[in-house]
N, C-alpha and C positions, 0 to 999 in steps of 0.2 A: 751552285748548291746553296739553300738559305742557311742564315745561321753557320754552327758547329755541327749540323746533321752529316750522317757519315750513311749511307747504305753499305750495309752488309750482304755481298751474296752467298748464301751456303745453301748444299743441297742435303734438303732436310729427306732421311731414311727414316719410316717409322712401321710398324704392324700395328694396324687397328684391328678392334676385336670387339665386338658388341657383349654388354654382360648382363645378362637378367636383373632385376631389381631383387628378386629372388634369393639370387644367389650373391647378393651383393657382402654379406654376413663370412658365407663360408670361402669368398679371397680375400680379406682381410684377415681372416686366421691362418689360410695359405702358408704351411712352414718357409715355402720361396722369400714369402715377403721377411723371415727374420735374417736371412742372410743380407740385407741391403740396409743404406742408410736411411732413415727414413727424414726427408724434407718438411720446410714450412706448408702447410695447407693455405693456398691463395685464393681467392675468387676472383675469374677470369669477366668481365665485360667485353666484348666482339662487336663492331658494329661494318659488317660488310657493306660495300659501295658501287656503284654502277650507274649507268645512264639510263632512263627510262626502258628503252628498247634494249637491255642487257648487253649491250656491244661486248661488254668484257668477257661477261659469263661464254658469249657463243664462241669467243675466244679462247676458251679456256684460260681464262686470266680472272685470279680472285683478290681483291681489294681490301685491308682490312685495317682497321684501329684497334686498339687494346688495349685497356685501362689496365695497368698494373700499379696497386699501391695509390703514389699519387702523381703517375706519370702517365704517359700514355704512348703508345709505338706505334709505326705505321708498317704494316706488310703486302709485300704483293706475292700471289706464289702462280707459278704454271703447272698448268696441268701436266701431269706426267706418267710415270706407269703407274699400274697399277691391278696387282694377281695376287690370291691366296693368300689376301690382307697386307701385303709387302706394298705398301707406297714410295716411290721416289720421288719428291719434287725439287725443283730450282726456289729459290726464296729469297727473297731482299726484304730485308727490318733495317728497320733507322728510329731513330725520337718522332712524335709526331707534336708538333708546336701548333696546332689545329689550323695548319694549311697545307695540302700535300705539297709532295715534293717528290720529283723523280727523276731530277738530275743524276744520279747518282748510282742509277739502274744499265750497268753493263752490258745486258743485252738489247745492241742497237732496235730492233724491233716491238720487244717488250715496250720499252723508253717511249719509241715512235708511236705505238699504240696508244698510250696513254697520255701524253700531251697534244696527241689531237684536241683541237677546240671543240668539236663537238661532243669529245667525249668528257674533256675535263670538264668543260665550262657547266655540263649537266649533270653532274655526279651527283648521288643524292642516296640516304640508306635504300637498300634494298633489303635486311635484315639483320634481326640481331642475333648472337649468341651469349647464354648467361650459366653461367655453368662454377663450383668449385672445384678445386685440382686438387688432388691427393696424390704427393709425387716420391718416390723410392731410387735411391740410384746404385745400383751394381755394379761395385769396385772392378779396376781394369781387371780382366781374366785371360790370361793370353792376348794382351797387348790391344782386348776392346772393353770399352764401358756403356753402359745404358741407363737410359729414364724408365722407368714405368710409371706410367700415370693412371691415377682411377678419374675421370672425369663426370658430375653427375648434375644435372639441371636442364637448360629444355634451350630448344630454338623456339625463335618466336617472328612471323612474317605475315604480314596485313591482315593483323588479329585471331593468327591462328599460332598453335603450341603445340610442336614435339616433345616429346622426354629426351633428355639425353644420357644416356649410360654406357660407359664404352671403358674399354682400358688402349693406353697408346703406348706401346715399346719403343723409344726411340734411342736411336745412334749417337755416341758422342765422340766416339772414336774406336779405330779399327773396322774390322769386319760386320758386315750382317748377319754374320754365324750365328752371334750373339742372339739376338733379337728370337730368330726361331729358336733356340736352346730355351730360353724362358717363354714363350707362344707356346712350344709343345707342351712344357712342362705345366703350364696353370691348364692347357686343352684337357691332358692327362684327370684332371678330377673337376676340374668345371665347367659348364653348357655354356663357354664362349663361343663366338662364331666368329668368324674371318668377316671385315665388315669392307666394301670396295666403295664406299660412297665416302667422303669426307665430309665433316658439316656442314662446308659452302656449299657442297651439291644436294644435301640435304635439307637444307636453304632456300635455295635454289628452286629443287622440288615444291617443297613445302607454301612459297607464293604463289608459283604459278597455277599450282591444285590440280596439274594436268595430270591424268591417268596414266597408269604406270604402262609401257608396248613392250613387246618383245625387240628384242636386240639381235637382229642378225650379225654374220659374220663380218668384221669389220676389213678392210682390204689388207692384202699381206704388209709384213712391217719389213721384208728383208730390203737388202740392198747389196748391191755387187761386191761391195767392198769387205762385208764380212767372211768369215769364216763358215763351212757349215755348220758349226757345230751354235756359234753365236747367231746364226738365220734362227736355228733350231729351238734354242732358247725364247728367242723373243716369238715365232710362232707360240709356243706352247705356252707364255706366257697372254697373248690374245687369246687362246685359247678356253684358257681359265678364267679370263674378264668377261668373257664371253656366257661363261656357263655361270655364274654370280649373280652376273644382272640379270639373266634372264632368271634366277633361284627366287630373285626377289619378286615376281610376280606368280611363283610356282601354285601359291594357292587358289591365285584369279579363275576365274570359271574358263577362261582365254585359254583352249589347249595349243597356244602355238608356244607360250613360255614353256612349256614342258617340251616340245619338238626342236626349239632351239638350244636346249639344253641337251637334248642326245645331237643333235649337229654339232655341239661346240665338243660333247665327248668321242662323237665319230671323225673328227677334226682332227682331236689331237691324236686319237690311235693313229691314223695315219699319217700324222707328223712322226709318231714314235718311228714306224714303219718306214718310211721314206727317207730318214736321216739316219736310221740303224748304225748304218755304218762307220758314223761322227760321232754315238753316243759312246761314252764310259761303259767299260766293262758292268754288268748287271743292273746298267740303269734300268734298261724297258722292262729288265722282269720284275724288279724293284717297286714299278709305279704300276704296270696291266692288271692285276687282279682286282686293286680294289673299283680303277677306273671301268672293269669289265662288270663289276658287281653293281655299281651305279647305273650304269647303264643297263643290266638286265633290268632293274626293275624300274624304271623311265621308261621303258621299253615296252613294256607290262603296260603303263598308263598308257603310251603312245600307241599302242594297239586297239586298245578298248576307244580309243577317241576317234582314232581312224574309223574303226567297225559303224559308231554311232554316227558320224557324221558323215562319213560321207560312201557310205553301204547300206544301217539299214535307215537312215533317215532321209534319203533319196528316194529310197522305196516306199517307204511308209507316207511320203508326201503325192509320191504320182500316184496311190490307190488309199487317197484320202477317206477316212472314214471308217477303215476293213482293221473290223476289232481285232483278231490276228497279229497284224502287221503292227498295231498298237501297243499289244503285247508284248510280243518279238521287244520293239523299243524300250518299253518299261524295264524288261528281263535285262538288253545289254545294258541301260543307264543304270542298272543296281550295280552290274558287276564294274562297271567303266568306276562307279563309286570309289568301290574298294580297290582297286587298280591305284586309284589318285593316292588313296588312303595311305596305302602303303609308299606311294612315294613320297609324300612330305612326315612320312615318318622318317623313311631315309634318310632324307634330309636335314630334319631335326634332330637324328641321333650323332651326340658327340663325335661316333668314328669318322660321318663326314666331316666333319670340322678340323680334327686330325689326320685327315686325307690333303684335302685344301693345306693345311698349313705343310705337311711332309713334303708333297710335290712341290709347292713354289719353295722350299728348303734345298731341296734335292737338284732343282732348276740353280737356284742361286749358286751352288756350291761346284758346278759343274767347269770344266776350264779349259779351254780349247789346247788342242798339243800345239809345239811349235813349229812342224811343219806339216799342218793340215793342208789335207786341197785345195785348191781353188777353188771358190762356191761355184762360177761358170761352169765349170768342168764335171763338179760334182753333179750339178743338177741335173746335164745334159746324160749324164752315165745312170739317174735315177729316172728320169723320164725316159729312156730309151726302152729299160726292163719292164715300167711301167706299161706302160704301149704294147710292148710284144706283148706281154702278159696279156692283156686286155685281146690282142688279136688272137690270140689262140683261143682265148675261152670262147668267143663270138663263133672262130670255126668251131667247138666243139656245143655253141648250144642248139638244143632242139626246142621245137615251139613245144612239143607235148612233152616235157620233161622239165615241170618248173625248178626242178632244185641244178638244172644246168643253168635256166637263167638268171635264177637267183648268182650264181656264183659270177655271171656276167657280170650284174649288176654291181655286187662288190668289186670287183678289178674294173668296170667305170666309176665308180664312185672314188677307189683308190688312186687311178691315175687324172680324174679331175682335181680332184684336192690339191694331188703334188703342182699340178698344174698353177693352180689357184695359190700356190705358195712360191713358185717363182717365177710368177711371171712380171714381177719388177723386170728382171734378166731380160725381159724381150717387148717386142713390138706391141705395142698395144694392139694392133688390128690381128696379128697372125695368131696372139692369146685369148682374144674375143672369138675370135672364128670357131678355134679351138674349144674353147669353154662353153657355146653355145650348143656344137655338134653333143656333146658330151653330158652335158645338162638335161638335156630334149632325151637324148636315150636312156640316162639315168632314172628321168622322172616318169618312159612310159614303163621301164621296166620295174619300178615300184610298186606304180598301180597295179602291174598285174601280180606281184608280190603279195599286196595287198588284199585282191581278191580271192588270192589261194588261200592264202591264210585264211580269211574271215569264215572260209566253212569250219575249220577245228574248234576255233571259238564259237563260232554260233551254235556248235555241238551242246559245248558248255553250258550254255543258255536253255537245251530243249527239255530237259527231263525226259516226263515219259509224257508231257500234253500235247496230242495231237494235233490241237490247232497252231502251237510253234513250230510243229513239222510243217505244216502246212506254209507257213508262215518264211521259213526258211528257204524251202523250196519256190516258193512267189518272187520273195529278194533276189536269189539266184540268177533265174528265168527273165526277170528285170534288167540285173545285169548282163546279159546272155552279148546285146550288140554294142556294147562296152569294150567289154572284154573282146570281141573282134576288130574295134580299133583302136586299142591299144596291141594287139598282136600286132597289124600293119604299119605302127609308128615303130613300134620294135624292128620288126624289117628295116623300113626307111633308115632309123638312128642305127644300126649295126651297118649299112650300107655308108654313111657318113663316117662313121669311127673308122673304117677303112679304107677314108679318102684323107682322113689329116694328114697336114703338112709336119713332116720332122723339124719343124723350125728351128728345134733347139740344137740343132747340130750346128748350122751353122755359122 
């Protein structure tokens, strides 16, 4: 180790929360803030680090210096979780004498990482952050205490600049209890939002200038070892980072950030639903309504996108030119409009905000009994109900009866997810196989979800103008030999759903 440098490891807890410039006036009158001590105001200098080819960044490993005063620190942090603005990371700070040093970094791997030659010997800014701190600390209360911080000034990376404006709740001792108690309490009267990016990612972003994608579902986080109840947690907390990131490109004209956004809410219902029986008395009825209320109107936009794209803009393309069918188009993209409309209002209204902060609260505080099941056991007891479920409704659907398949559709969609969430538990090739059969029937029985549906709404669309009847009717007839094979992939995938292997028994 050089010098009298000491690496400190602590895992830093904090809730980030993005705050309008706006309303930057009315939480500084905030009555919260006269209950706290109020701190020196600093101005922070950040100069993050990395190798040309970001080895670290792809690492999830962020690099940092920080002028404080007239010293300067050196940090490294790992990536960690991250739901409903609640961050956990690992952290090492020491002195920085302007040569790194990482001797002194506990986590053999972390360490190994970063004294690589190729990566130290090319370390070089990859950005800065410049920001002043306005900081507050909340006397211990039930054995915890906390920072809040108003942070406000800009990232700056190969000559480009964000703003920055955020508030940070951090942990200095005891529970996280804390943290959401004050998160709620400033939600309660200001247009905070729960923010999942950290400045390095923000950073990060910001040089590379790469467009923002939608975020699929990331692979389950369980492992055999826990509990159900702690499986269930850390799903639901993917579940949430899930729907975040993809929020942040909710306004893009890209309708698949809004579709992964009802996948990461149709995720977690059936996380609620498949763990039921690990949860706390009145959790799931606790958190369903407003997750159900989100999702209606997600739901809403995700219909009108479906219709437009891939209904009546299929048709309007094979009978190019036919003013009708142009129509037709015009009339769905007004309503698809106001569809979106309404869901980045959703969005932007404070209740979301206090939705997000409640549920990762509610998650945090939850606590496994002491003699929970066995997840093995547990799983194999939810995937068995699962399954039969699924096989009965498959005997009971009829081709001419869409709201039987529809209800298919749901008990495959419910017992792939569970699937999808423990198949750590098992063989990779017997959960592929699984997942495949079940994927394929989900997805044709969508489509044809999807078709039935579009006549209600394109209803919406006709008025009383003839040529939209007309118009409507062409779409249809278009779709006519579509719709018959998706009926025959429906056959086939309900024929494979009743050849999976029970794997999980064994």
């Amino acid at each position: 180790m050089m010098g009298d440098n000491v690496s400190i490891m602590a895992e830093e807890v904090e809730i980030k929360l993005s705050l309008p410039e706006s309303a930057r006036r009315a939480f500084l009158r905030h009555p919260l803030l006269q209950q706290a001590e109020k701190l020196p105001v600093r101005k922070l200098v950040n100069v993050y680090y990395d190798s040309p080819d970001l080895a670290l960044h792809r690492q999830g490993i962020a690099l940092r210096t920080r002028r404080q005063g007239r010293g300067w620190l050196q940090t490294v942090k790992c990536a960690g979780v991250a739901s409903g603005g609640l961050a956990v990371r690992p952290e090492w700070e020491q002195p920085y004498s302007g040569r790194f040093d990482f001797a002194g970094i506990d986590d053999p791997q972390v360490r190994e990482l970063l004294e690589r030659h190729r990566i130290r010997s090319h370390l070089e800014p990859a950005f800065e952050t410049v920001f002043t701190r306005s900081t507050w600390r909340f006397a211990p209360l039930r054995g915890a205490s906390a920072l809040l911080m108003l942070d406000r000034g800009w990232i700056e990376a190969g000559g480009k600049r964000e703003a920055i404006s955020e508030i940070e709740i951090e942990l200095e001792q005891g529970k996280a209890d804390i943290l959401f108690d004050l998160a709620l309490a400033l939600a309660a009267d200001l247009p905070l939002r729960p923010e999942i990016l950290s400045k390095a990612e923000r950073g990060y972003r910001l040089r590379s200038g790469a467009p923002l994608k939608p975020v699929k579902a990331a692979p389950s986080p369980l492992h055999a070892a826990q509990s159900p109840l702690a499986a269930f947690r850390g799903i639901a907390a993917a579940c949430i980072a899930q729907l975040q990131l993809n929020e942040l490109g909710a306004g893009e004209e890209d309708a698949e950030f809004i579709h992964q956004m009802r996948v990461a809410l149709r995720r977690l219902r059936s996380a609620l639903r498949t763990f039921r029986p690990a949860l706390p008395a009145g959790f799931e009825q606790s958190v369903v309504p407003p997750i159900r209320a989100l999702a209606r109107v997600l739901g809403g936009a995700r219909d009108w996108d479906v219709l437009a794209g891939e209904i009546v803009g299929p048709a309007r393309d094979a009978f190019a030119g036919d003013v009708r069918l142009d129509a037709l188009d015009a009339a769905v993209g007004r309503a698809r409009q106001q569809a979106r409309e309404a869901a980045r209002q959703a969005l932007a209204a404070p209740a979301h905000a206090v939705f997000l902060l409640d549920l990762a609260a509610r998650l945090q505080r939850t606590r496994s009994a002491p003699a929970e099941e066995e997840l093995a056991a547990f799983a194999a007891r939810r995937l068995s109900r699962l399954h039969k479920k699924a096989l009965a409704l498959a005997a009971a659907a009829q081709e001419a009866d869409p709201a039987s398949l529809h209800a298919l559709r749901i008990g495959v969609k419910r017992l792939r997810y569970a699937l999808e969430f423990f198949a750590p538990l098992y063989r990779d090739r017997d959960a592929r196989e699984a997942l495949e059969s079940l994927t394929g029937l989900q997805d044709s029985l969508g489509a044809l979800n999807d078709l039935a549906r579009a006549g209600a709404l394109l209803m919406q669309c006709m008025d009383s103008d003839p040529e939209l009847r007309e118009a409507i009717a062409l779409t249809g007839g278009w779709h006519g030999p579509r719709h018959a094979v998706l009926r025959r992939l429906t056959l086939q995938g309900i024929e494979r759903l009743r050849k999976i292997k029970r794997f999980w028994k064994d």
